[in-house]
C-alpha positions in Angstrom: 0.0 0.0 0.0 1.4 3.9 -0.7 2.2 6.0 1.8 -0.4 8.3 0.6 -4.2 6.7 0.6 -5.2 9.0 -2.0 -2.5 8.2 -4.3 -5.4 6.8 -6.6 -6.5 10.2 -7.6 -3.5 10.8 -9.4 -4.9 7.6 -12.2 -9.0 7.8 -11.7 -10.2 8.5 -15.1 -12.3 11.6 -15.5 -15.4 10.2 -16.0 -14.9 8.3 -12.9 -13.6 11.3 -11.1 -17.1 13.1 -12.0 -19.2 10.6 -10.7 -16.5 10.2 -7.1 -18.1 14.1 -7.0 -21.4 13.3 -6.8 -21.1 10.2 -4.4 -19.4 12.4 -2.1 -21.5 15.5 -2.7 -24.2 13.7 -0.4 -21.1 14.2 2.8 -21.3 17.6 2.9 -22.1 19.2 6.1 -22.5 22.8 6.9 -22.7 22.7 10.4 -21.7 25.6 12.4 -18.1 25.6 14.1 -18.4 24.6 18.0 -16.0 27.1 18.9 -14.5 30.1 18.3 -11.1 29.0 16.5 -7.6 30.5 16.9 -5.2 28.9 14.7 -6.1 28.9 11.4 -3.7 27.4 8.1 -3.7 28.8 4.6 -3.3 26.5 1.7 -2.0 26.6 -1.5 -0.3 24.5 -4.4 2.5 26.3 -7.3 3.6 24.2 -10.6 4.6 25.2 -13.5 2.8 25.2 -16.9 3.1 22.1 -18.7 4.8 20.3 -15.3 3.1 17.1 -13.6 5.2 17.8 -10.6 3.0 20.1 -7.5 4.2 22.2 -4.8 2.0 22.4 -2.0 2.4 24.5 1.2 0.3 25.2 4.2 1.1 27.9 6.7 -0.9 27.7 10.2 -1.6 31.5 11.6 -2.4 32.4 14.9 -5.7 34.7 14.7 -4.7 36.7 18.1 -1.8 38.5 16.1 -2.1 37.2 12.5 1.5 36.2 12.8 2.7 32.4 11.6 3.9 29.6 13.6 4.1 26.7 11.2 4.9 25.9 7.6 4.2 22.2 6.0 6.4 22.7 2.5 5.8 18.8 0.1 6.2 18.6 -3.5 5.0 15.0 -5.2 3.9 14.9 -8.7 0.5 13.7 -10.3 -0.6 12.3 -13.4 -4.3 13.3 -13.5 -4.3 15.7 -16.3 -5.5 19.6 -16.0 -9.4 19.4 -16.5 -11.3 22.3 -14.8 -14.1 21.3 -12.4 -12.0 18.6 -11.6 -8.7 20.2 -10.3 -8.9 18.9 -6.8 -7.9 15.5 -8.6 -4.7 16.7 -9.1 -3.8 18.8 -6.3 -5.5 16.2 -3.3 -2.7 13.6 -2.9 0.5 16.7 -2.5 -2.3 18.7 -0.2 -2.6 15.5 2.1 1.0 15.2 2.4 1.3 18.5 3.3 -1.3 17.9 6.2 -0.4 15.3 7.5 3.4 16.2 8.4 2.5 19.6 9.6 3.1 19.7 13.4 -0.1 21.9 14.4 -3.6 22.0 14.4 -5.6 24.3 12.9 -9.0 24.7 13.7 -9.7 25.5 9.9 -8.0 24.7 6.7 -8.7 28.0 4.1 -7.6 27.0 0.5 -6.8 29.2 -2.5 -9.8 27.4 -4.5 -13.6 26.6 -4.2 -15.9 24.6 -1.5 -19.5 24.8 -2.4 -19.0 26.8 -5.0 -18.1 24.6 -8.2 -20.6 23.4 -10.7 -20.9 20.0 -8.8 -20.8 21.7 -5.4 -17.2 19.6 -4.9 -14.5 22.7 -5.5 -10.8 21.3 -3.9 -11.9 22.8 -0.1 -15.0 20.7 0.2 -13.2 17.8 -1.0 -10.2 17.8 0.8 -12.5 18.7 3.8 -14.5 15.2 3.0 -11.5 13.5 2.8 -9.3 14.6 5.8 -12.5 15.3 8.1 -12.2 18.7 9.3 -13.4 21.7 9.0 -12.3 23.6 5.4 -13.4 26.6 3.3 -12.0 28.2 -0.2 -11.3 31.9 -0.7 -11.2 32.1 -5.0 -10.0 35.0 -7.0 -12.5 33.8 -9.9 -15.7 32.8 -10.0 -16.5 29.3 -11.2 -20.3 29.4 -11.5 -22.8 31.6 -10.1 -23.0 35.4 -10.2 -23.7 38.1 -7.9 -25.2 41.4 -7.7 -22.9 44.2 -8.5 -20.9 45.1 -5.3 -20.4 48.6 -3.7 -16.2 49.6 -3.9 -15.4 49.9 -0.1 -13.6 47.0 1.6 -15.7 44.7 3.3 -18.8 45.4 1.0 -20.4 41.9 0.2 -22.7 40.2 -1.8 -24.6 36.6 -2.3 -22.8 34.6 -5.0 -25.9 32.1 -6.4 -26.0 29.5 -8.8 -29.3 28.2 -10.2 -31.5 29.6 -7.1 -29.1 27.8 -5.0 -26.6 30.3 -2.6 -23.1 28.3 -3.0 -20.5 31.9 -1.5 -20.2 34.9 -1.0 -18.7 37.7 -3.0 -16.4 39.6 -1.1 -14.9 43.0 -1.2 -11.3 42.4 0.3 -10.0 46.4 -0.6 -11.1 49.1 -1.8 -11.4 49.6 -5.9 -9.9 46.0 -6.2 -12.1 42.9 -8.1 -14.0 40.3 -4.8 -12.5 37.4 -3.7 -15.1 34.7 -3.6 -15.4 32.6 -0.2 -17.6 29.2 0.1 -17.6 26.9 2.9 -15.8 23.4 2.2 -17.3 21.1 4.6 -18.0 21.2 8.6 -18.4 24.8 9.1 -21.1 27.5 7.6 -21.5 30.3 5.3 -21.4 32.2 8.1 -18.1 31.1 9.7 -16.6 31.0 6.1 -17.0 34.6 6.1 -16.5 35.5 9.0 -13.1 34.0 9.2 -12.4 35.6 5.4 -12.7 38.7 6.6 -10.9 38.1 10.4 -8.2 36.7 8.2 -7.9 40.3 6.1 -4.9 42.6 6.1 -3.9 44.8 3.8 -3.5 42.7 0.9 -6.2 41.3 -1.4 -5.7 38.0 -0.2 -6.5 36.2 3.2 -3.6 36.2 5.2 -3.4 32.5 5.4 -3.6 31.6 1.8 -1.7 34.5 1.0 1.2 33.4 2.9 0.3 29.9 1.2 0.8 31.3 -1.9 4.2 32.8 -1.4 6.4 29.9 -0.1 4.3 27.0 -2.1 6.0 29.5 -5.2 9.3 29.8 -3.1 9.4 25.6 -3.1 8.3 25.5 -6.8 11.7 28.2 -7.8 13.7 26.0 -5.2 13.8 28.8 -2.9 12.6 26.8 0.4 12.8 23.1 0.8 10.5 20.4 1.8 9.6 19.2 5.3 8.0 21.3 8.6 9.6 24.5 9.4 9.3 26.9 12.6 10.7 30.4 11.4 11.5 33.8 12.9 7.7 35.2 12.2 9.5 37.8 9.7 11.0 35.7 7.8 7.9 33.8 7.4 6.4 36.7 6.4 
């Protein structure tokens, strides 16, 4: 047996992959969070075009003074090929790695991707949320289906993001005069504790801190600027 239990995802055939969706579509749960949380990770994967090999990285943040305390860094490549709607097929098996070493834990996983909203409700936060049992939500720069009334430009304006009657996130200004962010709960939390914690998780920048920090040392791995395994860093130079 692998190491990794989803290492099947890298050779399900799409067709198959489609109908995994909608078999795990009915283990969805929206139930509110139980407690207030306090560490919360970012997630995020880097490749290059073209390249089978992912680079994942997930960076737990302490809420009380948005600082980091944690970084899971894993690269591992995949051989599902790039289909959107089913992008979680390639990204799930280096994202559980990642997990699973990191030496904290997080009340809430936040993903650069979608949970509830994707076409078949199954966007990379809901299903890594199904698969790892815990609570998860996605904060998207682009919307993969719904739309949304027209928002006003001050940060923090917001607006219902629906998709055939059906609410699946939020739109969500993150700054001033800058295009939303789109948040949707993944699994074991709600649309209200997916944004609330989207905008708790704000700073300056467009992006959540979590995922934004996600972002920058999952691309730092992919350049061969940081190196696998679990590191505990000087906050700044997490930062």
């Amino acid at each position: 047996m692998p190491d990794n239990p989803l290492y099947f995802y890298k050779s399900i055939e799409p067709l198959e992959a489609k109908q995994l969706q909608k078999r795990l579509r009915e283990k969805i749960s929206l139930e509110p969070l139980d407690k207030p949380s306090q560490l919360v990770a970012g997630a995020d994967i880097s490749f290059d075009r073209g390249s089978d090999l992912m680079h994942a990285a997930i960076v737990a943040v302490d809420l009380r003074d948005m600082q980091p305390k944690t970084l899971s860094l894993v690269s591992d490549r995949t051989s599902f090929p790039y289909i959107p709607g089913l992008l979680a097929f390639r990204e799930l098996p280096v994202l559980w790695k990642a997990w699973n070493q990191l030496d904290a834990n997080p009340e809430v996983l936040i993903l650069d991707g979608h949970g509830l909203a994707h076409p078949r409700r199954m966007g990379i936060a809901t299903h890594f949320g199904i698969e790892i049992d815990h609570p998860t939500m996605g904060v998207a720069k682009n919307i993969l289906t719904g739309s949304h009334s027209t928002l006003a430009p001050e940060k923090g304006a917001s607006a219902d993001l629906m998709d055939e009657g059906e609410k699946v996130g939020i739109a969500l200004r993150s700054r001033t005069n800058v295009n939303p962010v789109y948040v949707s709960p993944g699994h074991k939390l709600s649309f209200g504790d997916a944004y609330a914690l989207a905008v708790r998780t704000l700073t300056k920048y467009k992006l959540p801190q979590t995922t934004r920090l996600a972002h920058k040392w999952a691309n730092k791995l992919r350049r061969g600027e940081a190196r696998e395994g679990v590191w505990k860093v000087d906050d700044r130079q997490l930062l």
